[in-house]
N, C-alpha and C positions, 0 to 999 in steps of 0.2 A: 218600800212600803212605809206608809208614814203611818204610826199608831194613833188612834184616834179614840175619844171616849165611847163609851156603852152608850147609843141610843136612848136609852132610858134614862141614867144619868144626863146626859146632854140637856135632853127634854126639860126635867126639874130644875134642872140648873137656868136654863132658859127663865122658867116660868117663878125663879125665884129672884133671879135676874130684873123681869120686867114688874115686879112687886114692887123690888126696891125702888124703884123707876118711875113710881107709881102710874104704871103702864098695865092695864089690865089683860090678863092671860089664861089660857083655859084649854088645854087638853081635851082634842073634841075628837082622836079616835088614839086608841093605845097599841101599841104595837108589839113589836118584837123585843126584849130586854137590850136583847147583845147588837141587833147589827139591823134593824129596820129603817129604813129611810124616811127621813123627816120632810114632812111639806110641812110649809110656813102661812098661814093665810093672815094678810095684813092687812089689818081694815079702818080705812080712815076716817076723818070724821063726815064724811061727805054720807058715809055707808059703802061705799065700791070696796072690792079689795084688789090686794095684786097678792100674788101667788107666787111662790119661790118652792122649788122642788133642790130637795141636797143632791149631789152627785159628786163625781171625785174631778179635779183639776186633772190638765195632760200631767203636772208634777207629782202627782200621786195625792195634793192636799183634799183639803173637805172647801169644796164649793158649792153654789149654786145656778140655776137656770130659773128663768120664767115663761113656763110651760105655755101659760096663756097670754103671753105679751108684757113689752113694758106696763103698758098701760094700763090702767086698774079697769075693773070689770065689774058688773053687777053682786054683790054678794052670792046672789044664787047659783050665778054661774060657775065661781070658787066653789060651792059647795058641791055645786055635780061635778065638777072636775075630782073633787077629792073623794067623793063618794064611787066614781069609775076606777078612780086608781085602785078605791079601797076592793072592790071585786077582782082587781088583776094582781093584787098583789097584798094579803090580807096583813101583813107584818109592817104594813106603814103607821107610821106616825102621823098626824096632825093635829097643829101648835095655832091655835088662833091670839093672836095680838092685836087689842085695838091700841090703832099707833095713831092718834089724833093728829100728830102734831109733824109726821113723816120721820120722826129720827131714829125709828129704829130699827142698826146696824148688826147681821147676824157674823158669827165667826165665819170665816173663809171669804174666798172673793164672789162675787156676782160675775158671772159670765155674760156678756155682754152680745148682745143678736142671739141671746138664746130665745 
């Protein structure tokens, strides 16, 4: 099992991360301290976003998936994905980042045909 930070920590570190970055960020549902799953909503300068959900690598590491495709997607529709999740499973996190520019890179790998 690979040790991994507190959710919560994660999150801030994230959103203190994308400060410095001068990449604007915003905690749009709070979760679980210890062990809540982070969605990512990335939103470009277009408006679309793409959506990255955490899950664990076959290695045990912290990776991610794209629940609703590569491909970026209407904002609203990010929003009701994250808002369904948030009914199935109330201890999620979600971390909005407007990434103008496409460069930003979360810890762990991106699972690819997810």
């Amino acid at each position: 099992m690979v040790s991994r930070l507190k959710a919560g920590i994660w999150v801030r570190a994230q959103v203190r991360l994308c400060d410095m970055a001068g990449r604007p960020a915003a905690i749009l549902r709070h979760g679980d301290d210890d062990a809540g799953v982070v969605i990512l909503k990335l939103v470009g300068a277009d408006g679309t976003a793409s959506v990255l959900a955490q899950t664990t690598a076959p290695d045990g590491g912290l990776a991610w998936h794209r629940p609703l495709g590569a491909a970026p997607v209407p904002e609203s529709e990010a929003d009701a994905y994250i808002a369904r999740q948030a009914g199935y499973d109330p201890d999620i996190w979600a971390l909005e980042i407007l990434d103008r520019q496409g460069t930003y890179v979360p810890d762990g790998r991106i699972l690819e045909g997810q």
